[in-house]
N, C-alpha and C positions, 0 to 999 in steps of 0.2 A: 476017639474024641475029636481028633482031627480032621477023621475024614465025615463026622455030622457036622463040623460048623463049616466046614466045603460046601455039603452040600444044602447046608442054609442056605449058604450064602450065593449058589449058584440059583436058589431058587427065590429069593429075592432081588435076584438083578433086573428082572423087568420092570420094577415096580421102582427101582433105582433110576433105571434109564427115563420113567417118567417122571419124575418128581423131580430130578438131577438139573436137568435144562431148565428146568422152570424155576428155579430158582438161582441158576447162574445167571440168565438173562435179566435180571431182577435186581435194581439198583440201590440204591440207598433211599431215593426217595420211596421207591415201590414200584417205577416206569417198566415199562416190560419194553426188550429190546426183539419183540418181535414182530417180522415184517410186515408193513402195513398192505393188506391188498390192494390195490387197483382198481377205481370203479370205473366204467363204461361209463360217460355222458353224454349228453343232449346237449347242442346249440339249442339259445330261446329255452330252456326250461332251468327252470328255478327249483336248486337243491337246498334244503332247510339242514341243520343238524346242528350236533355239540362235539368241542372237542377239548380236551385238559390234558396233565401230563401225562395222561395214561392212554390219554387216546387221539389221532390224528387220521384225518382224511384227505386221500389223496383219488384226484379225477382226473380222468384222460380224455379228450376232445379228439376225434379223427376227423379229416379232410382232407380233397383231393382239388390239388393247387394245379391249374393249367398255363403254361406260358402263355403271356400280353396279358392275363390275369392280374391283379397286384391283388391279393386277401387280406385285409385286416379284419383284426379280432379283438373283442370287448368286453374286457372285465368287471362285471359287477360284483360289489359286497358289502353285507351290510353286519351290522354287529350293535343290540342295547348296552354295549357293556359302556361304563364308563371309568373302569379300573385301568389305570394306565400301569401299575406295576405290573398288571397280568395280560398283555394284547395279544390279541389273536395275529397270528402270524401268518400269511399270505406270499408264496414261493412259486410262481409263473416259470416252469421252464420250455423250451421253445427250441429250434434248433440250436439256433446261432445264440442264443442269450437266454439273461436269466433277469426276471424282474421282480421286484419282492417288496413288501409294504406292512405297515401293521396298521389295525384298527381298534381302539380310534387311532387315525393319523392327526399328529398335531404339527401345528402351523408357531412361526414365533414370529412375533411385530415388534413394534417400537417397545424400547427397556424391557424388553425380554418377556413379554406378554406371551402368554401361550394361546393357541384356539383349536380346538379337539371337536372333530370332526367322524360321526359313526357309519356315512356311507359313504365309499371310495367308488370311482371306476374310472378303469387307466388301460387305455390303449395299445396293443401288444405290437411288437417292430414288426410291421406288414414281409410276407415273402413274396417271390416273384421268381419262378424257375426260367431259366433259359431257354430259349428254344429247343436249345441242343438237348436238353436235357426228357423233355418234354414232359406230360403230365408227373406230378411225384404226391405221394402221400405224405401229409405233413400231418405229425400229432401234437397235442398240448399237455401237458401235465401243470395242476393246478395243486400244490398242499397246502392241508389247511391243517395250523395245529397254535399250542399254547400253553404255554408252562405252568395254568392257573394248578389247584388243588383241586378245584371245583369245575362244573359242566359252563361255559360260556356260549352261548347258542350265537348262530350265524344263517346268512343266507349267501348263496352264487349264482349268480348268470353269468353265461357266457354268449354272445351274440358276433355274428358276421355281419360285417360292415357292409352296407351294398351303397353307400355313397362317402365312400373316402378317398377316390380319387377328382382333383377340382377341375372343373372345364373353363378355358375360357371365355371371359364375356358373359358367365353366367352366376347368379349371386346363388350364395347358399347360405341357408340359415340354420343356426344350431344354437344351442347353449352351456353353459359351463361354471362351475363354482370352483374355490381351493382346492376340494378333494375329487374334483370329477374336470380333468382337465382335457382340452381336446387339441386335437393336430390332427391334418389333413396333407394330401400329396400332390402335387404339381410338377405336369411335365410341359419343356416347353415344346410346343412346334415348330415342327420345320421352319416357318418363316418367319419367325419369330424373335429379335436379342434379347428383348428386354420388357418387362413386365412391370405393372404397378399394382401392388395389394391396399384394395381399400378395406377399409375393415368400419363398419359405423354402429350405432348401438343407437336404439331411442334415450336409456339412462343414464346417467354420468355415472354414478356409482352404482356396482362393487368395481373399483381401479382393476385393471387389467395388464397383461404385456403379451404384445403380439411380437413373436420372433420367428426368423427364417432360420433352418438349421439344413446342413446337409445330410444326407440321409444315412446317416450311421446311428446305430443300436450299442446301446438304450439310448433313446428321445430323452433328450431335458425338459420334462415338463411338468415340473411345480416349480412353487415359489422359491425355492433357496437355490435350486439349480438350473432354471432357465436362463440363466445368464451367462452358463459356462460355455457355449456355443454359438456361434451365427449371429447375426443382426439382430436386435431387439430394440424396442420402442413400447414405453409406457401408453397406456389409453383411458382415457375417459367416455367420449362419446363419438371420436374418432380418432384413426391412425392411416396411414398411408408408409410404405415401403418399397420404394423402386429397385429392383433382384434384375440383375444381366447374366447373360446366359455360359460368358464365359468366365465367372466366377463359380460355375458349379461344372464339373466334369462329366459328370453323369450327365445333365440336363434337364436335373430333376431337384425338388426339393421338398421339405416338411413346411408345414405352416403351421403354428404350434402357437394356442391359447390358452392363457394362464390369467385366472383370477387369483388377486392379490387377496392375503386375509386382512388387510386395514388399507385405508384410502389416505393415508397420510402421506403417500412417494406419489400420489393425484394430485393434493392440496387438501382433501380432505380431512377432516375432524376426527377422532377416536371418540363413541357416543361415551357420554358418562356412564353409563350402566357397566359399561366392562373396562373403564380405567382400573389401571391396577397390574400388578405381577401374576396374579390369578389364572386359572383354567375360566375358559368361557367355552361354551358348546352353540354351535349358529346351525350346524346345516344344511338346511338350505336357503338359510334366509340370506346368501351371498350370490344367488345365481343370477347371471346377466345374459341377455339371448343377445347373439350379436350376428350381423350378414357380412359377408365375405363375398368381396368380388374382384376377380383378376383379371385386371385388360391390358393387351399391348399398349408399350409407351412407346418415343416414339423413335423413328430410324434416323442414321446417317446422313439423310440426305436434308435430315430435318434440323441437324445443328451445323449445318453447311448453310445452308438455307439462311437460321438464324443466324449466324457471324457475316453474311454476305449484307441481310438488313441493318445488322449494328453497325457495321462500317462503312456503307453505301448512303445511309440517313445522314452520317453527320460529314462524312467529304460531301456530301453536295453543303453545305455551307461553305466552305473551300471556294467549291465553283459558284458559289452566290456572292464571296467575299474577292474573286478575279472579276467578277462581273462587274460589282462596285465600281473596285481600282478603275478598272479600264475605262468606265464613263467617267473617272471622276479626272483621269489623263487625260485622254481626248478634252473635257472641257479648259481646264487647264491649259491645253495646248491654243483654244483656241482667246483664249481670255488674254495669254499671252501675244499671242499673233495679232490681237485687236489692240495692242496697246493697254489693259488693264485688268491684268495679271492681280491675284489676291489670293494669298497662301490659304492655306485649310477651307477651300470654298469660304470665304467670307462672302456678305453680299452686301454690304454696307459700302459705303463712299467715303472718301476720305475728305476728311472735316478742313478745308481751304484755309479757315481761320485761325489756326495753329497748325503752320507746315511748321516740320520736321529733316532735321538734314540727316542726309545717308552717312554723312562724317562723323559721325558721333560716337565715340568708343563705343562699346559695346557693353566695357564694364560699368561706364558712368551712366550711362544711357540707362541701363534695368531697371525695369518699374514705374518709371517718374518722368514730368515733363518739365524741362525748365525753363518757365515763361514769369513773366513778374509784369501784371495786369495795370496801368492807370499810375504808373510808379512816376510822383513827384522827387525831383533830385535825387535819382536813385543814388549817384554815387553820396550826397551827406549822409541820405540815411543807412546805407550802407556802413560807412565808416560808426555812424554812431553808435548802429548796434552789434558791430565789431567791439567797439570801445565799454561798452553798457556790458555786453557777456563773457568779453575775453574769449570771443569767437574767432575761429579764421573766417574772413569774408566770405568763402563760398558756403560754409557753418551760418553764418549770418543771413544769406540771402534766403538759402533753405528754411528759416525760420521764418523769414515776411513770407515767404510764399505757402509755407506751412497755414499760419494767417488768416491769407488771401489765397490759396489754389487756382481759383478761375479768375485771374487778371489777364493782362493784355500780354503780348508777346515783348520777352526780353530781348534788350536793344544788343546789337551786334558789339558796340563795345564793352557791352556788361559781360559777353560770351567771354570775348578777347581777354576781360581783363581776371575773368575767372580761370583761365588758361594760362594765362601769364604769373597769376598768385600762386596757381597747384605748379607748376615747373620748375618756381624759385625755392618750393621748400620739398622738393622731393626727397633733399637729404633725413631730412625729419623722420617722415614714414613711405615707408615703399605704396602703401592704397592708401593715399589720403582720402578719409571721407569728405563729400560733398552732402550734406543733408543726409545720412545716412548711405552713400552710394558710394564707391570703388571708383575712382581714376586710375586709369588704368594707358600708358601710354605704347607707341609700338615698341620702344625701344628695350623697357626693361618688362612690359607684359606680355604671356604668349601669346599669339596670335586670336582675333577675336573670332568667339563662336567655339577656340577646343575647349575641350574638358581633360583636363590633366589628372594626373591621379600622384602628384608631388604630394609630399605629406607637409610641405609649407603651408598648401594655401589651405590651412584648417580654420575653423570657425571661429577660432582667437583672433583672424583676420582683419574683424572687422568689429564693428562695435566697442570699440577699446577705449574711445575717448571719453573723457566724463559727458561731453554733452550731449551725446548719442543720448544714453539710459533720462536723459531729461525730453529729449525730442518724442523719444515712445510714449514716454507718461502724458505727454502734451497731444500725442497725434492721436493713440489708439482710443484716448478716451474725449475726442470728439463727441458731437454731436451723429455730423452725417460722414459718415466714412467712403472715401472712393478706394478700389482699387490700390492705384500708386501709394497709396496712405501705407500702404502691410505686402507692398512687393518694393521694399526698398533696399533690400541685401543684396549683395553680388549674384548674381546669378552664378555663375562654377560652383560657390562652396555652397549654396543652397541646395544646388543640383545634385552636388555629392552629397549633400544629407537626407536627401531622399533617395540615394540607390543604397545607402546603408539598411532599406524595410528590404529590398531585392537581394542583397548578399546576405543576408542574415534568416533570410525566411529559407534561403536554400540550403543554410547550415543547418538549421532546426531542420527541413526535411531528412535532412542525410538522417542527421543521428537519430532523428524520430521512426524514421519509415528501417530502418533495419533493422530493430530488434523486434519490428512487430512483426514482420514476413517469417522473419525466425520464430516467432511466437506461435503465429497462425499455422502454419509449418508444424511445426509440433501437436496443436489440435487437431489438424486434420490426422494427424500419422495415429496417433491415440485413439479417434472414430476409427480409422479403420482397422487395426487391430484388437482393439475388444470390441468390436461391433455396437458399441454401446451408443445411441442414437439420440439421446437423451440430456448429451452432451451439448449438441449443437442445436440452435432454435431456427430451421428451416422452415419455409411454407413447404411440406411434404408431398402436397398433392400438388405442388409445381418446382421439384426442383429435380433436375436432368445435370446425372454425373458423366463425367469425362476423365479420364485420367484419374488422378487421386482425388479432383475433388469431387466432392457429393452434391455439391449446388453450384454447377459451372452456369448457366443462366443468372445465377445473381450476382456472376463474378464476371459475367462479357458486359450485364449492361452499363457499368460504369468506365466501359470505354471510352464516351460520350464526353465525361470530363477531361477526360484525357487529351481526346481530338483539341476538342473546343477550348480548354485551356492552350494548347502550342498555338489554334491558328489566336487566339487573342492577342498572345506575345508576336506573334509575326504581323498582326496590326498596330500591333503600339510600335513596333521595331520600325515599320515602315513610317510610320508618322516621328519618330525619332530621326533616323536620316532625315528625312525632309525637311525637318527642323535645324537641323545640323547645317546643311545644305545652306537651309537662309541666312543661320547666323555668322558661316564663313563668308558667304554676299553680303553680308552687311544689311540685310532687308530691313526696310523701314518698319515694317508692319509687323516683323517677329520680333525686333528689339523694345514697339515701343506700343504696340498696340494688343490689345487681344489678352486672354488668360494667361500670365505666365505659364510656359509649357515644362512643365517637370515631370519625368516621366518612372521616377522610378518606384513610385505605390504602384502605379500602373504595372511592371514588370512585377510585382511581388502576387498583386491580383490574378494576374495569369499562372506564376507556379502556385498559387496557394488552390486554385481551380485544380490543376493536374494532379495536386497531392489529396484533395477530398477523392479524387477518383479512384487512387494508388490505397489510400487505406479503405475508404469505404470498398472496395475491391478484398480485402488482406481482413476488413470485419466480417463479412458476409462468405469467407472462407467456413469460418464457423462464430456464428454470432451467437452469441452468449452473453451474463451480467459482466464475467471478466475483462470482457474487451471493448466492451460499447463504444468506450471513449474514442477509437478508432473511428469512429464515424462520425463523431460529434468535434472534437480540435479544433480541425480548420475550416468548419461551419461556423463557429467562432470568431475565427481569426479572418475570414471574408467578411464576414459583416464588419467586423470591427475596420477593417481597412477601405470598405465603403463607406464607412463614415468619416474616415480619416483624410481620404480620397476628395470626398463632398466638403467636407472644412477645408480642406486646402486651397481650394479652388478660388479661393476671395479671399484665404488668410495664408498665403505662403510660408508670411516669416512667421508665421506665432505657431504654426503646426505640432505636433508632437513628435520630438526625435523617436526613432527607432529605436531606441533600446528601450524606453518608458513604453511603448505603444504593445511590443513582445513581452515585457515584464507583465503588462497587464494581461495579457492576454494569458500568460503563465498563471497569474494569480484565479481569473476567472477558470480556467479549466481544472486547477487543483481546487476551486470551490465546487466543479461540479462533479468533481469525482468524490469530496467528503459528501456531495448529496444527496447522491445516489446510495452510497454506502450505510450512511446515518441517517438522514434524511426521514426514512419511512417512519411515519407517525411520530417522529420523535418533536415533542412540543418547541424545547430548547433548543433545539439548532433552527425551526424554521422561526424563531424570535431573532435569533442571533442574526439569521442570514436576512431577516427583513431591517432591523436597522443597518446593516450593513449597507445592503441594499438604496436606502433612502437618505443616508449619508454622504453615499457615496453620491446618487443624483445632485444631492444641493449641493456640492462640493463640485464637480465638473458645470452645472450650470454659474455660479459663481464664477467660474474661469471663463466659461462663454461668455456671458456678458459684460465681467470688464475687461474683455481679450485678453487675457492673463495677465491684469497688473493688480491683480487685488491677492496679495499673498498669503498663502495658507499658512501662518506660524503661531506661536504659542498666543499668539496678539491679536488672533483673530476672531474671536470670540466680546473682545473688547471691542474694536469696529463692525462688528454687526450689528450689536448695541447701540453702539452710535447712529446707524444709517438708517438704523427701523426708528432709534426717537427723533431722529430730524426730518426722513423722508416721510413717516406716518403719522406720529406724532403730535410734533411739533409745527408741524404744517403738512398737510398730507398733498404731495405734490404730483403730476404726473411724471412718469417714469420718462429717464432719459432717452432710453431707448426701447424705444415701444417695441417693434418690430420684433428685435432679441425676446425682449420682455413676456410677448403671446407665445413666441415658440416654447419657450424656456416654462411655463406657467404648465400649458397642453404636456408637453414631455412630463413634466413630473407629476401633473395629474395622471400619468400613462401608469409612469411609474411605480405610480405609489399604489395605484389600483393591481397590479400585478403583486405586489407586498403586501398587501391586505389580503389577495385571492388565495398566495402559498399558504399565508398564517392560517387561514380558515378553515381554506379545502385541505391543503396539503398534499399535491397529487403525487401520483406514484412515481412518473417518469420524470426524475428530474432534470435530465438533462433537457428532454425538449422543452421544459419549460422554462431554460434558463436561455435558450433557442430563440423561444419566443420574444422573450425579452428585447432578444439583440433584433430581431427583425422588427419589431415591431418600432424600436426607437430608430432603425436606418430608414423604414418604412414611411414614418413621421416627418425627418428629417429632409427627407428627397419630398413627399410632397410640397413641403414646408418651402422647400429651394425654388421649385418650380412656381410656386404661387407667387411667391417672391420676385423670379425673373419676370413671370409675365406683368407682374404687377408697375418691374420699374421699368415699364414700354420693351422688353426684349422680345426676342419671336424664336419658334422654335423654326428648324430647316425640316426640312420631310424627312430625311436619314435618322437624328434624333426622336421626331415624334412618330416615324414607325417604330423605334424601338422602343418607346415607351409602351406603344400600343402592344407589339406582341409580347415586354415582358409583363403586362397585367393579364393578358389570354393567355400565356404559357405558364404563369405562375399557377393562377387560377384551375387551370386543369392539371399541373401537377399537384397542389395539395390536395387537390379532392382522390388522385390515386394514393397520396402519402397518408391522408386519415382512414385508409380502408381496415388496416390492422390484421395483419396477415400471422401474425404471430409477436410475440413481446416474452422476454425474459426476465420479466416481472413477475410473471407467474411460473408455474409450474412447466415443466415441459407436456406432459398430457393436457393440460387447462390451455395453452400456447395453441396444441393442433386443434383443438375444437374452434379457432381461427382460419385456422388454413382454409383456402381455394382453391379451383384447378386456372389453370392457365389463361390467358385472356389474349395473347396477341401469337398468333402463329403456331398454338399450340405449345408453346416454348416459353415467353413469357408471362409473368404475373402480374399483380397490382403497382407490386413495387418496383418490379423494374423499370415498370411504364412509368414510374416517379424517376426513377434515376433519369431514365432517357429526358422528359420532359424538363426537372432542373436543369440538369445541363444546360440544356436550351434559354429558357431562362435566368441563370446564372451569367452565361453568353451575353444574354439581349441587355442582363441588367448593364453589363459589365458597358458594354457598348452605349450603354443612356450617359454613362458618366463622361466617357470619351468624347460623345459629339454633341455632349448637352449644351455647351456653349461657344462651338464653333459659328454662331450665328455674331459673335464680338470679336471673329480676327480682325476686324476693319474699325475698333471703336475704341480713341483714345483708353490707357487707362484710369484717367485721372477725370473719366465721364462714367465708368464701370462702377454702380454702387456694392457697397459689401453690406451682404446680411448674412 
């Protein structure tokens, strides 16, 4: 019995051995684990088939790879299915690497939007055998498989690239969608550092990213992972990329184009049809044909070059500013030698009719002349209206002549006897005022002409007596105002509250300019390690790196301020000595004629010049929304001290201290940085910021025209009332001061038209429009002075009205480079290069630099029109000098 179920069972074991395997190989689901054959294929031929969990297809691609050869190879595949739980599976293996995909491939966008895509084809990591090695057979293995239940049909190409490697100087055209993305290879040549990729498109949309990557396997290139490698920069309808040769080892690199599946990181819209969480299937209705073209950028000898012209342009003002001096010595020398010598080229004659003694303090003497014209009984009337005010006589006399200004010259014992009155009460006050003036003796004052830096002589100095604050209200709100009228303070302490705008604008530099270097510093560091380019708003197609930065051209041209602000201060410095010089001589003509000389806006205008240069340098590091405000500051704060500058000039003492003048200017820059921020379309804030605006005009016009005696307090609103029913009213009378009157009228029509323009339009840039604002009221202002001068018989000297003349030709031709609009971070960074230009001056620089260079210059020339605008009045009493 044994030995027949033996030999059954010996004679069923072949039928064991076949059934046995077959169903060990046999899984749960039914898949059979048996080996898939190998098919033979075709480059250029197209394999159709189906494949599920029971079946997969696997192709082999042979080729023979020559050295200086590079091969690349090109996967195509296509798939109706649009079952995402079951994709066909796509497994590229290759020597060095493996690359795999499924179809549909889907895409994710903004809030998690999907977009499913059924034909892929993706670029395989190119080979390239050694010399040494010489020709070698390379093979491909392509699997195609899918875990459906069911048949999912497919197609394959596979094709050899015959232009994947980029030449240059020569453009090449292709095209690309999300699922079909392309990259190309670039080696550079021998004579070659540095290269520029332009990339242009006729379409804006479908958004794009052009990245450089080095040639390491697998390529980055879709959407969620081109960003983990190399330089990249978003596109629209252009891109540029400047690549140097010793950032890549090899000498070679990928160029690697990626269509985005949504145009919203462009600026772009999401169409309504596919808002939503949803699946959306496009195709090919994303593809963008784009050209590529690589050409040398430029050499060494070319940013030598350029730094030789940046620095060579503005030291010749240097040597045009030795040239001056020296004729202006030489004359000087010989004006002296002829007997009539006159400080700051004046060229006026000195008025016979009211001499002047060189004896005259220095302190009493500022501002004022003391003559008392046609004076019956001076000394009764003298006493009487000592006796009437409870005045000290020299208080008294100040008040007739206050009066009467242009009387005849006072009598030598009225000097005597106002000498003899200030000596017997010195115990009283160390400066007895004289009509608002400092007596000031050799004995207990310093020496005439220093400037001390005692914290005595403070601005409590003077002004103290009650009838001071009665003589203001009496003199500033004259009819016709001179001069002498509003330079009647001490000169020292006036002068020291004018270097308070000069020490104070150099502490704001400090602490302003170091955290931004440190700032900028850190943006640049962040470009260059994630390569992400997107960051920074360059003009691309003209900016040439150096070192760490990536736009060293937009960081040399504002050398320019730099220069031109030191030599500014080395002009104001010398005309300071000189000044010094006279007031130690005791000069007639510096104590008592001419524009009071105060010089310290002047020194504030020079660093505020060097520090637009220091940050607009440290903005254009990497310019961007975050940092704008680096460029805009002390655009601000020059205009503003050109204004402050231009009032001083005819109103000394009423000027704005220095801390009110930087307060404001605090306030204006923090309005322009909430308007930038809020600002965009937001209705409320540009309400807000226009009454602010138009407030604050009739609020500073109110101060200009009653010289600051009309006070801003809870009571002010009560005396406007008053002034509008008695001036208009009640009798509609002519204004008292007309002159004030027109400017002031024109200003706030300026004004108010800029406040109605934001409410309406609401432009994008707010800063330059708050820019505009300040230029255009300095603008106003300065012609407004000039009309003025010439109008009261002044003249200009050739020095001044050249520099009127080149700063209207060098403004002129700087804004028309400054409105070119090379890029703005207002928009998008892809919407930004579809601005960009190539270079315009040396190859090297752009539109905008040629702005920097040119301000400069004009910034210079303006600065210069304020300095010698009315050198043509050293020689012209003050008290002949009208004030407007």
């Amino acid at each position: 019995m044994s030995g027949s179920a033996g030999f059954a069972l010996l004679c069923g074991l072949p039928w064991l051995l076949g059934v046995l395997p077959q169903e060990l190989q046999t899984g749960a689901g039914g898949r059979s684990s048996r080996p898939t054959p190998t098919k033979a294929a075709d480059f250029d031929r197209i394999y159709a088939g189906t494949v599920n969990i029971n079946r997969e297809e696997i192709y082999s691609f042979n080729y023979t790879s020559k050295p200086g050869q590079v091969d690349a190879v090109r996967v195509y595949v296509k798939s109706d299915s649009e079952d995402l739980q079951y994709p066909i599976l796509f497994v590229v293996r290759q020597q060095k690497g493996v690359l795999s995909w499924q179809v549909p491939l889907i895409f994710r966008g903004l809030y998690q939007r999907t977009y499913n895509y059924q034909e892929v084809s993706r670029t395989l990591c190119p080979s390239e055998p050694t010399p040494e090695m010489g020709p070698s057979e390379q093979i491909i293995f392509v699997d195609v498989a899918s875990m459906a239940l069911f048949d999912i049909e497919y197609e394959l190409l596979v094709t050899r690239l015959k232009s994947f490697q980029l030449t240059t100087d020569k453009a090449f055209n292709f095209t690309a969608s999300p699922s079909q993305p392309q990259y190309f290879l670039y080696k550079f040549p021998p004579d070659v550092d540095s290269v520029i990729i332009k990339v242009v498109s006729e379409t804006v949309y479908p958004c794009s990213v052009v990245s450089v990557q080095e040639i390491v396997c697998p390529v980055y290139d879709l959407d969620h992972n081109v960003e983990f490698n190399g330089v990249y920069q978003s596109m629209t309808k252009q891109a540029a990329i400047t690549v140097q040769k010793k950032d890549f080892p090899g000498e070679q690199f990928f160029v690697v184009f990626v269509i985005k599946p949504e145009d919203y990181a462009c600026g772009g819209s999401v169409p309504s049809s596919i808002k939503g969480k949803g699946n959306h299937t496009w195709n090919l209705q994303r593809t963008k044909s784009l050209q590529v073209t690589i050409a040398p950028s430029i050499k060494e000898s070319d940013y030598v070059q350029a730094m030789l012209f940046s620095f060579l342009s503005f030291l010749s003002f240097y040597l045009g500013s030795l040239i001056v001096a020296f004729v202006h010595y030489v004359r000087v020398q010989r004006k002296t030698s002829a007997g009539r010598y006159s400080p700051d080229d004046g060229s006026g004659t000195v008025a016979t009719s009211h001499p002047i003694t060189t004896g005259t303090p220095e302190g009493s003497s500022y501002g004022a002349i003391e003559y008392l014209d046609n004076l019956e009984g001076p000394l009764k009337t003298l006493k009487q209206v000592s006796e009437l005010t409870s005045l000290s006589p020299a208080s008294s006399t100040t008040t007739i002549r206050m009066l009467n200004p242009h009387c005849c010259p006072e009598p030598t014992w009225a000097k005597s006897w106002h000498t003899t009155w200030a000596n017997t009460t010195q115990d009283t006050d160390e400066s007895s005022s004289s009509g608002g003036r400092q007596l000031s003796s050799p004995e207990r004052g310093p020496p005439h002409g220093s400037d001390t830096d005692s914290s005595v002589e403070e601005e409590s100095d003077f002004d103290t007596m009650p009838e001071i604050e009665s003589d203001k209200n009496v003199i500033r709100t004259k009819m016709f105002l001179y001069l002498s009228d509003l330079s009647r303070k001490d000169r020292r302490i006036v002068s020291k509250k004018y270097k308070i705008y000069f020490w104070n604008i150099i502490t704001i530099a400090v602490f302003y300019a170091l955290p931004v270097i440190q700032l900028v510093i850190t943006y640049q560091t962040v470009v260059n390690v994630t390569g992400n380019q997107d960051i920074c708003y360059y003009n691309f197609l003209c900016a040439h790196p150096l070192g760490v930065l990536s736009a060293f051209n937009n960081v040399l041209s504002n050398v320019g301020h730099v220069l031109l602000g030191f030599l500014f201060l080395l002009i104001v410095l010398r005309r300071d000595i000189l000044h010094r010089q006279s007031l130690e001589a005791k000069d007639t003509y510096t104590l008592e004629y001419g524009i009071p000389k105060h010089f310290g806006l002047f020194y504030a205008m020079g660093i505020a010049l060097m520090m637009e240069g220091v940050l607009s340098a440290c903005y254009h590091v990497c310019p961007n929304y975050s940092n704008f405000q680096f460029d805009t500051s002390f655009m601000y704060m020059i205009a503003g001290l050109c204004m402050l500058k231009l009032y001083q000039t005819r109103h000394p003492d009423i000027n704005a201290s220095a801390y009110s003048a930087y307060a404001s200017f605090a306030g204006v820059i923090c309005l322009a940085v909430v308007g930038v921020v809020f600002g965009k379309n937001n209705v409320w804030f540009w309400v807000i910021f226009s009454v602010i605006h138009i407030v604050a005009s009739l609020a500073l016009s109110t101060q200009i025209y009653y010289m600051g005696r009309f006070k801003i307090d809870f009571g002010i609103f009560r005396r406007v009332v008053m002034v509008l029913y008695t001036d208009c009213f009640q009798q509609c009378s002519r204004p008292m001061y007309m002159d004030r009157m027109v400017l002031l009228i024109v200003g706030n029509l300026v004004n108010w038209s800029f406040a109605v323009f934001g409410l309406v339009y609401r432009p994008r840039d707010f800063a330059s429009y708050m820019l505009g604002i300040f230029i255009c009221n300095l603008l106003l202002y300065l012609a407004f002075y000039i009309i003025m001068k010439l109008r009261s018989s002044e003249k200009l000297l050739p020095i001044p009205l050249f520099c009127i003349v080149a700063t209207a030709v060098v403004w002129a031709a700087a804004l028309y480079f400054f409105f070119q609009n090379l890029s703005s971070w207002e928009e998008t960074p892809a919407e930004s290069r579809e601005k960009n230009r190539p270079c315009i001056l040396l190859g090297f620089f752009d539109d905008h630099d040629v702005w920097h260079f040119l301000s400069a210059a004009a910034l210079f020339f303006s600065f210069l029109v304020l300095l010698t605008l009315d050198d043509d009045l050293d020689s012209v009493r003050r008290d002949k000098i009208p004030v407007f």
